[in-house]
KOLVEX-417492 format. One record per residue: x, y, z of N, C-alpha, C in turn; residue in three letters. Coordinates in steps of 0.02 Angstrom, whole numbers. Layout:
KOLVEX-417492
     nx     ny     nz    cax    cay    caz     cx     cy     cz resn
      X      Y      Z      X      Y      Z      X      Y      Z  ALA
...
end
This chain:
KOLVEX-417492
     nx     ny     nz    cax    cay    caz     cx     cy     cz resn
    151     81    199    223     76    190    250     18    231  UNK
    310    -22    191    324    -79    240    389    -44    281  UNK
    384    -20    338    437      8    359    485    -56    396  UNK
    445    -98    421    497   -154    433    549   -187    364  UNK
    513   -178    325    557   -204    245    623   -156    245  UNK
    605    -78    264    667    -32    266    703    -31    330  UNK
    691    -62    379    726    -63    435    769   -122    429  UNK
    738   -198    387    784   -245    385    847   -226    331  UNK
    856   -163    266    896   -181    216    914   -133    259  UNK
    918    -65    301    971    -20    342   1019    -87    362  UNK
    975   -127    401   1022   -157    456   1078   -195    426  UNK
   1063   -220    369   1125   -270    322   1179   -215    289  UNK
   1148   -150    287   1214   -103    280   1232    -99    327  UNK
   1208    -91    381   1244    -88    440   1305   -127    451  UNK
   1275   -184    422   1328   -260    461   1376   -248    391  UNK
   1360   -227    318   1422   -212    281   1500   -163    279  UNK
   1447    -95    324   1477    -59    351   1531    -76    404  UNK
   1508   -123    429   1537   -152    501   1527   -114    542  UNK
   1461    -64    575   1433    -35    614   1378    -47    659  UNK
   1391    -30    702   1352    -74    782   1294    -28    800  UNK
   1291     15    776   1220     57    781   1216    127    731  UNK
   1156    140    715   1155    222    661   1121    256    719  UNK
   1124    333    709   1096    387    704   1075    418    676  UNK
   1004    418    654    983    473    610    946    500    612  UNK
    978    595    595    973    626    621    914    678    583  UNK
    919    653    493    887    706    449    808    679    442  UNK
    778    734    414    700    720    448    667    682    388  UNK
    704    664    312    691    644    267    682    565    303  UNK
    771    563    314    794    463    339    740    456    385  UNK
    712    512    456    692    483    503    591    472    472  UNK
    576    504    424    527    504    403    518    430    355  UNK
    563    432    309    557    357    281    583    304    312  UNK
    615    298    374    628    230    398    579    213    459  UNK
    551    259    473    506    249    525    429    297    508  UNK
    395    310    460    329    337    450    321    407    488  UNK
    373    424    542    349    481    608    373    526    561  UNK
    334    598    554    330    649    500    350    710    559  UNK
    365    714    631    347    771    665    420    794    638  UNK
    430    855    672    503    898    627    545    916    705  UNK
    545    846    731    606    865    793    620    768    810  UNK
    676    751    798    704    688    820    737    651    816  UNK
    756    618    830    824    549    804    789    472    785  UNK
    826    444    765    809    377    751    882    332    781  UNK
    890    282    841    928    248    851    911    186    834  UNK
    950    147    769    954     73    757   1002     36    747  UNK
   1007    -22    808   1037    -81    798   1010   -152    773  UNK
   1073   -197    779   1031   -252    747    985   -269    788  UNK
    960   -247    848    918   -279    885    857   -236    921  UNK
    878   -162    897    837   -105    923    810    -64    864  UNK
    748    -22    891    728     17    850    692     88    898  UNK
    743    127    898    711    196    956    700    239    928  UNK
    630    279    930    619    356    896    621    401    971  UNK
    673    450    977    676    483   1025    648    558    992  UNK
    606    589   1033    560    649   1020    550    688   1088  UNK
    542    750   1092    524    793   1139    426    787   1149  UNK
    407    810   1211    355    785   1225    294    817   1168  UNK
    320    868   1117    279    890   1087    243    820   1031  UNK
    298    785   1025    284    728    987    264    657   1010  UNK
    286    654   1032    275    587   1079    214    535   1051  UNK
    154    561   1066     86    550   1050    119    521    997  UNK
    107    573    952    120    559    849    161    513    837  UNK
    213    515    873    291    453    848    245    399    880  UNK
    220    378    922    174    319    953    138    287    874  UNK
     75    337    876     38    317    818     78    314    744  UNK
    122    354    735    149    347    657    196    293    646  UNK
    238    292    707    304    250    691    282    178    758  UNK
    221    148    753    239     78    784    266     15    803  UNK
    317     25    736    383    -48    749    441     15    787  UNK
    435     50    817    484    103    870    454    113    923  UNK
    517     98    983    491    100   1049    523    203   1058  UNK
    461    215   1079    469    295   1052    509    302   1136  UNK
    550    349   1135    602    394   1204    568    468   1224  UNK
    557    494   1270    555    560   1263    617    595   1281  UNK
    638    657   1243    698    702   1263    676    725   1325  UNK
    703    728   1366    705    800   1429    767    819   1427  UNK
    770    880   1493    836    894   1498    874    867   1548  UNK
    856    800   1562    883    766   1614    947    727   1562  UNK
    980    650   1597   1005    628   1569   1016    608   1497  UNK
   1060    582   1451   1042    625   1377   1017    538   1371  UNK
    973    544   1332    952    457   1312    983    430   1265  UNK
   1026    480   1232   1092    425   1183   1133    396   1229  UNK
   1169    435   1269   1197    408   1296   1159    333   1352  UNK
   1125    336   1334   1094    263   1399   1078    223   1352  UNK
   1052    242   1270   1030    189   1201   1103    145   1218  UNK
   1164    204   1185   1230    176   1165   1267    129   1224  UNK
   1240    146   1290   1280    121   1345   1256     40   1353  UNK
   1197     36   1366   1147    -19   1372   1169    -72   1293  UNK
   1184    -40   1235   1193    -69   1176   1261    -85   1164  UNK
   1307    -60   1233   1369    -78   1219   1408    -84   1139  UNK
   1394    -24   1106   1415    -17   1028   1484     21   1038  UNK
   1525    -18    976   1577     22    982   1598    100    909  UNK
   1546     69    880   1555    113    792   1475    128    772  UNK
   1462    194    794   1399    225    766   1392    262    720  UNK
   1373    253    660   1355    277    591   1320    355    603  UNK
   1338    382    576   1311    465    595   1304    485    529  UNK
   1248    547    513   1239    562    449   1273    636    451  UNK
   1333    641    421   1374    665    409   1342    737    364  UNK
   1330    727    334   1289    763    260   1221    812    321  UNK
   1199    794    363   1166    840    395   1159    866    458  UNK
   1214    825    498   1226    858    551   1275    942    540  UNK
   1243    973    595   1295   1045    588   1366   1013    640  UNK
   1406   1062    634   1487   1070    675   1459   1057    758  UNK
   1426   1090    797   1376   1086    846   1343   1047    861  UNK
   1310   1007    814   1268    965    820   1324    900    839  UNK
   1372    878    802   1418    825    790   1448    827    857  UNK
   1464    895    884   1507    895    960   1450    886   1002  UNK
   1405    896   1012   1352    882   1052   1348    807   1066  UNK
   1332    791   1036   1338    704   1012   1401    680   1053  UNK
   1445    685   1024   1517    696   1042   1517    676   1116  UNK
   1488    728   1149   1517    766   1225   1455    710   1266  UNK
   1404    692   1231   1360    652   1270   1376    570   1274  UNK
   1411    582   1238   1460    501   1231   1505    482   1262  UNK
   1550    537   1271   1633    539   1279   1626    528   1355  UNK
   1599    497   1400   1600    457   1473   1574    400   1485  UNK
   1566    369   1394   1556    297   1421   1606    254   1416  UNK
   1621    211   1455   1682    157   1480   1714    144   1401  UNK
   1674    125   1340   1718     85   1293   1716    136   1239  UNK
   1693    201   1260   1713    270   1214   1700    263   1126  UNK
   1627    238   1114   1607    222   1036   1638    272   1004  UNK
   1660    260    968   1687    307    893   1627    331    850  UNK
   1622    387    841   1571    414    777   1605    400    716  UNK
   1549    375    650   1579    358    594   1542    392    548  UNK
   1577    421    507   1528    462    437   1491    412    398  UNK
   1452    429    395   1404    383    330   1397    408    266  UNK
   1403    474    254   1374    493    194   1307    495    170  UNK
   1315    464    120   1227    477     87   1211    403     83  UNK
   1229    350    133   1203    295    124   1145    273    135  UNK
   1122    326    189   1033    293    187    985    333    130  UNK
   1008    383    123    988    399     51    994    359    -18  UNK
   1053    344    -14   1052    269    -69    984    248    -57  UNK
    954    207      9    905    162     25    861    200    -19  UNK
    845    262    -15    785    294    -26    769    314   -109  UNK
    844    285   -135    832    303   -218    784    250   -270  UNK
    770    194   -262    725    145   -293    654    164   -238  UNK
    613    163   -270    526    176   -248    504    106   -259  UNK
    456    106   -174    413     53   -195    361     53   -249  UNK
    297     24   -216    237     18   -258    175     81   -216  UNK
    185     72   -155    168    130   -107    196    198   -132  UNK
    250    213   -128    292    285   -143    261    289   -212  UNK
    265    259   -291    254    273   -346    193    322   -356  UNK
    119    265   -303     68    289   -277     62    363   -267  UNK
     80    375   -228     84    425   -181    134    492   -226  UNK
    166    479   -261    211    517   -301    198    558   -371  UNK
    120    491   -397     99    501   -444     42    534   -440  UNK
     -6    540   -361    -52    574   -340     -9    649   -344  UNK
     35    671   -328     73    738   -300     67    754   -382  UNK
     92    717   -417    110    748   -483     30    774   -503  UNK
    -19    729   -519    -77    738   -535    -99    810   -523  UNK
    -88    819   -451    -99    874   -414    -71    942   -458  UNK
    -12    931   -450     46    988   -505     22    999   -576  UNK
     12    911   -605    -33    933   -688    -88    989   -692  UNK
   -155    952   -635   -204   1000   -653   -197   1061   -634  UNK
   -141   1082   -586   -165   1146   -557   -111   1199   -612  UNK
    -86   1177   -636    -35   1189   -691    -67   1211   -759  UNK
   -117   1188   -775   -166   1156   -821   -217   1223   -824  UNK
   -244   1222   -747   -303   1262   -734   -277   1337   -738  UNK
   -219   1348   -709   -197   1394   -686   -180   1445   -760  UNK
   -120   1394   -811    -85   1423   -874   -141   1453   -902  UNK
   -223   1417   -909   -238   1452   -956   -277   1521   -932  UNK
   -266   1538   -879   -289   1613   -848   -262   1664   -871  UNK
   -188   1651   -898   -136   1701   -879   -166   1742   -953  UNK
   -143   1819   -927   -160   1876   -973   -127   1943   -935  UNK
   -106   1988   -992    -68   2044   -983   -101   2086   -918  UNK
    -54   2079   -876    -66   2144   -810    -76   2093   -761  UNK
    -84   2031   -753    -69   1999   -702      8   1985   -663  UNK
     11   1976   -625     80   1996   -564    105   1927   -571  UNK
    189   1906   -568    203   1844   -540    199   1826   -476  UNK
    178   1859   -423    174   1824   -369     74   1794   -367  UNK
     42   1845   -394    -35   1837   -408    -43   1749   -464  UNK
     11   1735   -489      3   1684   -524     42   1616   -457  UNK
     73   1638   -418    111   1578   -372     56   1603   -325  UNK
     24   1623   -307    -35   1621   -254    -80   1552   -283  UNK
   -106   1583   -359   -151   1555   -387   -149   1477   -400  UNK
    -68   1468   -385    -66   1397   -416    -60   1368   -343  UNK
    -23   1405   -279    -28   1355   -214   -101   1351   -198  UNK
   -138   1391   -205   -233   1380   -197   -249   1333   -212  UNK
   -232   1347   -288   -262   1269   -345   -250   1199   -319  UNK
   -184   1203   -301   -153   1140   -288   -186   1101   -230  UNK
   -216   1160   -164   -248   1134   -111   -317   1116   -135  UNK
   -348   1166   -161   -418   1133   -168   -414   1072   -186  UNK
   -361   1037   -229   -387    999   -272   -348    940   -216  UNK
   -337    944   -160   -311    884   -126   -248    877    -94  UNK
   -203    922   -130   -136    933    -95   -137    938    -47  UNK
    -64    925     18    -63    934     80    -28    999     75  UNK
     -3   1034     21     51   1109     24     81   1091    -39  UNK
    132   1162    -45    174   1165    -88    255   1130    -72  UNK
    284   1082   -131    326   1053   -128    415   1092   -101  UNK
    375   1141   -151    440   1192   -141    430   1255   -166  UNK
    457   1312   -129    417   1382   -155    414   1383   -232  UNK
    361   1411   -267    360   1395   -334    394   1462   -387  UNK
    395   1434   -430    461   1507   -469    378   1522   -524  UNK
    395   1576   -535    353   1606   -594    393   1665   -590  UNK
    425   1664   -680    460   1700   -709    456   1730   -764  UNK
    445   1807   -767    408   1825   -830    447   1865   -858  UNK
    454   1871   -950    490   1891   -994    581   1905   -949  UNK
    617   1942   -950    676   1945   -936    689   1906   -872  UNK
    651   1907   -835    669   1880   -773    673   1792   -775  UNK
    650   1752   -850    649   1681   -859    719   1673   -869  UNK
    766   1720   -867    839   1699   -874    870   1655   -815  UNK
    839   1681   -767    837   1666   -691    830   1608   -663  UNK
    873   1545   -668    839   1488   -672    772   1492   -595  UNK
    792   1512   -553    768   1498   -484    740   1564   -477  UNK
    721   1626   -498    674   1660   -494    627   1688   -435  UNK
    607   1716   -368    560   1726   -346    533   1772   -376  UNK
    461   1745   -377    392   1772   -380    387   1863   -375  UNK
    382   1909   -415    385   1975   -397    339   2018   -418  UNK
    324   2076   -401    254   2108   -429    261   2132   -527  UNK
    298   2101   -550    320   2128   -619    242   2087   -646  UNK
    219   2136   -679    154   2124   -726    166   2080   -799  UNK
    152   2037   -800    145   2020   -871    138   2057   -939  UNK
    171   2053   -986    167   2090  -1029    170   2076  -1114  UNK
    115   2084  -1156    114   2044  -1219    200   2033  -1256  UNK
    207   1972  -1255    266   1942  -1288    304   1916  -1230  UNK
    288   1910  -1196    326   1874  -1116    320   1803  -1122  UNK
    380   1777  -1119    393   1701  -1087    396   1728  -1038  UNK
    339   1638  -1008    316   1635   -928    336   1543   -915  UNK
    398   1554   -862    426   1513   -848    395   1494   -789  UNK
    362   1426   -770    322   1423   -692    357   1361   -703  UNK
    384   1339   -643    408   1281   -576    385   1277   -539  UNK
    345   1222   -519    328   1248   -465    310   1150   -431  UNK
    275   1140   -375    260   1046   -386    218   1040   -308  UNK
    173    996   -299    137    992   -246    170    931   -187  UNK
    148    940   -139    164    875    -71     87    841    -34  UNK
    102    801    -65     46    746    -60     94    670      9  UNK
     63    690     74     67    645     97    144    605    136  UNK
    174    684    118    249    674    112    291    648     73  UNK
    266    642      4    290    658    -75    276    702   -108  UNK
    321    710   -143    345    783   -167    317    769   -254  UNK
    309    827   -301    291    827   -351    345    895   -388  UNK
    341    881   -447    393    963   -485    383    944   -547  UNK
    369    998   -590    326   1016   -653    339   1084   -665  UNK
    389   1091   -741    400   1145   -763    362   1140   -836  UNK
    348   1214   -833    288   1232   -911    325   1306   -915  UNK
    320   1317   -998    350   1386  -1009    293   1424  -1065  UNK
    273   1471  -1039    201   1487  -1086    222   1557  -1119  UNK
    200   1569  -1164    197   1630  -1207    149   1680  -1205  UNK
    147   1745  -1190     87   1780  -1193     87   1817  -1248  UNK
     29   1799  -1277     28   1849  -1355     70   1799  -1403  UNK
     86   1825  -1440    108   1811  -1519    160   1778  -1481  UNK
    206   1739  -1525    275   1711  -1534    310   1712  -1573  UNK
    357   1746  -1547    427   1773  -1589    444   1709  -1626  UNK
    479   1723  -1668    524   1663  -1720    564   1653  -1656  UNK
    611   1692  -1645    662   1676  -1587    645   1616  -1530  UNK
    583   1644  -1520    548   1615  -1454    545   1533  -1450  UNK
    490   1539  -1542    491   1477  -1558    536   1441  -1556  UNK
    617   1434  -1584    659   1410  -1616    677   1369  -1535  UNK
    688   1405  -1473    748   1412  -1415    677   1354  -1378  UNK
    617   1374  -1383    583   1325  -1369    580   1241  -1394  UNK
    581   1257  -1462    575   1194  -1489    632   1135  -1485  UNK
    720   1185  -1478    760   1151  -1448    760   1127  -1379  UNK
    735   1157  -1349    731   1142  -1270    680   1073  -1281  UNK
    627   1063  -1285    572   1015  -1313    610    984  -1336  UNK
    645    964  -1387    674    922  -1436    735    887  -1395  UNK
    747    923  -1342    838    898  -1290    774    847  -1228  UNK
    749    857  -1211    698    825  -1164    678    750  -1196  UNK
    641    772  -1248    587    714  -1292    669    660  -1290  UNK
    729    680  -1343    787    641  -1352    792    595  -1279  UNK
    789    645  -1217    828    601  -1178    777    553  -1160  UNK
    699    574  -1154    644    533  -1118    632    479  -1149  UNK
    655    483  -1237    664    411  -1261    702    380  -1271  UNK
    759    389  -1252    822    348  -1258    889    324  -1200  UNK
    836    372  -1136    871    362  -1071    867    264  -1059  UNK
    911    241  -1011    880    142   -995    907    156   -945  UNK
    894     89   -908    921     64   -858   1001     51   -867  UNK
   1028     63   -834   1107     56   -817   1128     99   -858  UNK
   1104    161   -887   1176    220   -871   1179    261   -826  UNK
   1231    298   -820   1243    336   -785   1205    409   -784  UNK
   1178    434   -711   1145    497   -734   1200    552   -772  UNK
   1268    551   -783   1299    578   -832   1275    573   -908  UNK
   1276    491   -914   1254    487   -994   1173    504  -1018  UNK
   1137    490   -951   1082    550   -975   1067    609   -977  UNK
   1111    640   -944   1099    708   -926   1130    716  -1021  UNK
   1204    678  -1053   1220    699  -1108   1188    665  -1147  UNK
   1142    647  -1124   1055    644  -1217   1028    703  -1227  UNK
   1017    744  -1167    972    805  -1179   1038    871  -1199  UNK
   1087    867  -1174   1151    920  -1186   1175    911  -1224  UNK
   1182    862  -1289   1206    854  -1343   1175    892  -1403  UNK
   1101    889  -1379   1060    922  -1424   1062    995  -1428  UNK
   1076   1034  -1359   1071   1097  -1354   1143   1123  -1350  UNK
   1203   1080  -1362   1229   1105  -1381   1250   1105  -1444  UNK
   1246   1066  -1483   1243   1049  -1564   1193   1119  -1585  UNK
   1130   1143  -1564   1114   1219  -1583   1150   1270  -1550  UNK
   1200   1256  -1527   1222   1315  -1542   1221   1369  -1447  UNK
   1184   1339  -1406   1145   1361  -1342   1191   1306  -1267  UNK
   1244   1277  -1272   1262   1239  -1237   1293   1279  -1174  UNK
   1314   1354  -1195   1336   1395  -1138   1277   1395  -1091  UNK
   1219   1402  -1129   1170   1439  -1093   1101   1388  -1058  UNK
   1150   1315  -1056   1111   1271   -996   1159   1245   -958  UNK
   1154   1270   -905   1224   1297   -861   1188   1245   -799  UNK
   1131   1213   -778   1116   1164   -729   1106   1092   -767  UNK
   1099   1037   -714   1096    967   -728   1026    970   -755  UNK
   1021    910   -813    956    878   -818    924    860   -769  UNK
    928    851   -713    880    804   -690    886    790   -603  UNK
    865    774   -561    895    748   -508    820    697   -459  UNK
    822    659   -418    805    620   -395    721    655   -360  UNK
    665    622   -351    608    641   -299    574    600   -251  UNK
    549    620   -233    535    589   -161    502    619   -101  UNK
    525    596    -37    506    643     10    543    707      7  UNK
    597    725    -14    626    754    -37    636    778   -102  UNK
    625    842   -128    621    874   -168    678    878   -236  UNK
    737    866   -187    809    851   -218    824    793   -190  UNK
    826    720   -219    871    661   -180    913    639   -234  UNK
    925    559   -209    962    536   -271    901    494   -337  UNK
    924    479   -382    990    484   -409   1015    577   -459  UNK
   1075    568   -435   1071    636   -485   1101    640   -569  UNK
   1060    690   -607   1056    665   -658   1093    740   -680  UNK
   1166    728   -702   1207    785   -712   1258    760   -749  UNK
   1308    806   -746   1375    825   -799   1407    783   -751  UNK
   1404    769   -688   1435    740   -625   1421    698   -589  UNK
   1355    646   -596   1321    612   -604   1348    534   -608  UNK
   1384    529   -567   1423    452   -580   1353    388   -572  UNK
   1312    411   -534   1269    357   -515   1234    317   -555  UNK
   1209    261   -536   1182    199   -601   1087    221   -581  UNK
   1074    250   -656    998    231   -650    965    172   -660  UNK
    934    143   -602    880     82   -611    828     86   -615  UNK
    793     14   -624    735     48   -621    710     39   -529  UNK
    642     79   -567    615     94   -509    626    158   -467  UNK
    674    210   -504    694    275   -472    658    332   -516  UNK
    633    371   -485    608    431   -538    642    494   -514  UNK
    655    534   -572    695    563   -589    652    646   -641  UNK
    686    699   -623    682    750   -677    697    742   -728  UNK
    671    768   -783    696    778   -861    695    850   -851  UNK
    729    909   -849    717    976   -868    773   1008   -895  UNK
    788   1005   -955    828   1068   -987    801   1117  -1004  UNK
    836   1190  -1002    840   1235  -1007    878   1270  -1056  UNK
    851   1328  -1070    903   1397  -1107    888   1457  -1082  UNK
    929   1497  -1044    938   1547  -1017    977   1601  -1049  UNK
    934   1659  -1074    973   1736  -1105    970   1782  -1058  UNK
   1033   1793  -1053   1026   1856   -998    990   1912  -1047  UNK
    941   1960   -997    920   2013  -1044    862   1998  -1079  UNK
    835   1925  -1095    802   1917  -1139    727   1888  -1097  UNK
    782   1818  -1082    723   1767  -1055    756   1698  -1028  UNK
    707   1651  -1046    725   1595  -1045    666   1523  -1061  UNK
    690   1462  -1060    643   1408  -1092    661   1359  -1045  UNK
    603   1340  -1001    623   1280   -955    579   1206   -975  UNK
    582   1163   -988    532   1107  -1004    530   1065   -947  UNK
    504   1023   -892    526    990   -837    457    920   -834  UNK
    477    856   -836    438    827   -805    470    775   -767  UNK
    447    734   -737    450    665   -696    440    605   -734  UNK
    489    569   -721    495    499   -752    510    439   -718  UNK
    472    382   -721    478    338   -674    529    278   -744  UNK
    594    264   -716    609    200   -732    583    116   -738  UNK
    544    104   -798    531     49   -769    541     13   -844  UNK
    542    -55   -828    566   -108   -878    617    -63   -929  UNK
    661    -33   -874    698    -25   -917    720     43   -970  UNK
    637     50   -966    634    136   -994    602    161   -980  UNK
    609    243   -980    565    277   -912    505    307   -957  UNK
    476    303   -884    389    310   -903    375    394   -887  UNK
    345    407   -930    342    492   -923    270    501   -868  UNK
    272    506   -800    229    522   -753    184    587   -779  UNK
    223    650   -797    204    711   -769    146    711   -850  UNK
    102    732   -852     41    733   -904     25    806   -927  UNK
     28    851   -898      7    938   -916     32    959   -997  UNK
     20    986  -1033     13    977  -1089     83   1031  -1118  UNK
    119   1012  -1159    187   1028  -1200    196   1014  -1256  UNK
    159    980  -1299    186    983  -1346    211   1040  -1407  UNK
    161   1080  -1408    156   1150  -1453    171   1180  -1397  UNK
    217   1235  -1416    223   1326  -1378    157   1318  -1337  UNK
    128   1350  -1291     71   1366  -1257     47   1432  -1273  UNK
     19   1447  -1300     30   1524  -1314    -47   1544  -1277  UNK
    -64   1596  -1248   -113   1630  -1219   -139   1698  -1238  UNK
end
């Protein structure tokens, strides 16, 4: 990873911002601007500094992971923001707003508020997340290994399934799969949702047995390396209803529309309405009640987001969800989900596990 490449485009927001130093505080920013993965720390950068401050559990690790950072240790002695900010004589420090708590912000606050020229805290928003929405050539790498991971174990896993097996016995089966085959863990707890309970967009895993004529809704995606992967498949056990078929084939048919006709420069609104035009023209528009799509990464949810609300410009180089849905209360539901990388313009379908026909088992 070129982390100096992401430390020089922070710093020119910085100077757009008109801000004399950041804080950051979330473990995503402090993970992609500086390589250090431990789960306790800050990142202080000016135009002329680069500090990873960590408690002694880390220290070591921020050394070896993050080497363009002169690493700090926390104690409970003097606070070391306050001696970064004093020594740096800053008057406007960028703070990530979006993840500090109420506590956290006064803390900050109170460790400041006795230096001579009294810096002002400034909200940032989701600007270093902006940074993090275009992927290099490294991240794609690394993004497309995670997915791989999610295909086969997706792959291996669907065709096991048979009446009297448990949904949590199937999310065991697939975080196993996913490790043997190379994963560092699961991306995000995984949903497996069977017959009534696929209404559910988000679902946990429960001892309900499988049962002939069940849609089996699995979400689920691997973390490779500190990229994230997500891959939705919706399988049939036993026969398939006409019904089944029909709510499937629209769901499939709102996906395929948008994966070939999404480009560069619209808005994740106007893609999210390639795939919602379709499902609602059948007739089912109540009953996809979430966004197409939203951003991946080290983070599971980033930008860009791909919704009804969705002002943001897709470019290339950002990958993104495709997953519509139809949800019946009482009944079920039909989720289709893959990963798509933007490039020249039109996005490249990453995720490979197999959809075209119903899956039936």
């Amino acid at each position: 990873m070129n982390f100096t490449n992401r430390i020089t485009r922070l710093r020119e927001k910085l100077a757009e911002q008109q801000l004399d130093a950041i804080l950051i505080s979330s473990s995503e920013n402090r993970s992609y601007f500086s390589g250090f993965r431990g789960s306790a720390g800050y990142l202080w950068i000016t135009p002329r500094e680069a500090i990873l401050a960590t408690d002694f559990r880390y220290t070591e690790q921020a050394a070896f992971e993050a080497p363009d950072y002169e690493i700090v240790r926390i104690t409970a002695g003097p606070s070391w923001l306050k001696n970064a900010a004093s020594s740096s004589n800053v008057a406007q420090i960028g703070v990530e707003d979006h993840d500090l708590t109420l506590a956290g912000y006064n803390s900050i606050k109170e460790q400041l508020s006795d230096i001579p020229n009294k810096p002002k805290l400034i909200p940032i928003g989701f600007m270093c997340n902006q940074l993090r929405a275009v992927k290099d050539a490294k991240e794609i790498e690394l993004l497309v290994q995670a997915i791989n991971f999610a295909d086969q174990a997706i792959e291996t896993v669907g065709a096991t399934l048979k009446p009297g097996i448990t949904e949590r016995e199937i999310s065991w089966d697939l975080e196993k799969t996913m490790r043997e085959l190379g994963a560092d863990g699961i991306s995000f707890n995984t949903i497996v949702a069977s017959g009534p309970n696929g209404a559910k967009a988000h679902h946990k895993p429960t001892d309900r047995r499988l049962e002939i004529g069940d849609g089996v809704v699995i979400d689920m995606g691997a973390l490779y390396q500190g990229y994230c992967s997500d891959i939705t498949r919706t399988f049939v056990i036993g026969k398939v209803s006409p019904e089944f078929r029909k709510i499937y084939d629209i769901v499939l048919s709102a996906q395929e529309t948008a994966e070939a006709t999404a480009s560069a420069g619209m808005s994740g609104t106007d893609v999210d309405g390639l795939a919602r035009q379709v499902i609602e023209s059948a007739g089912y528009g109540n009953e996809f009640g979430h966004s197409l799509g939203h951003g991946i990464g080290i983070a599971v949810h980033e930008l860009p987001g791909v919704g009804p609300n969705s002002a943001n410009t897709i470019e290339n180089g950002m990958v993104f969800s495709v997953e519509p849905g139809i949800y019946i209360e009482g009944w079920g539901g039909v989720r289709i989900e893959d990963l798509v990388l933007m490039e020249n313009n039109r996005p490249r379908v990453l995720t490979k596990a197999h959809k075209r026909d119903l899956v039936v088992i």
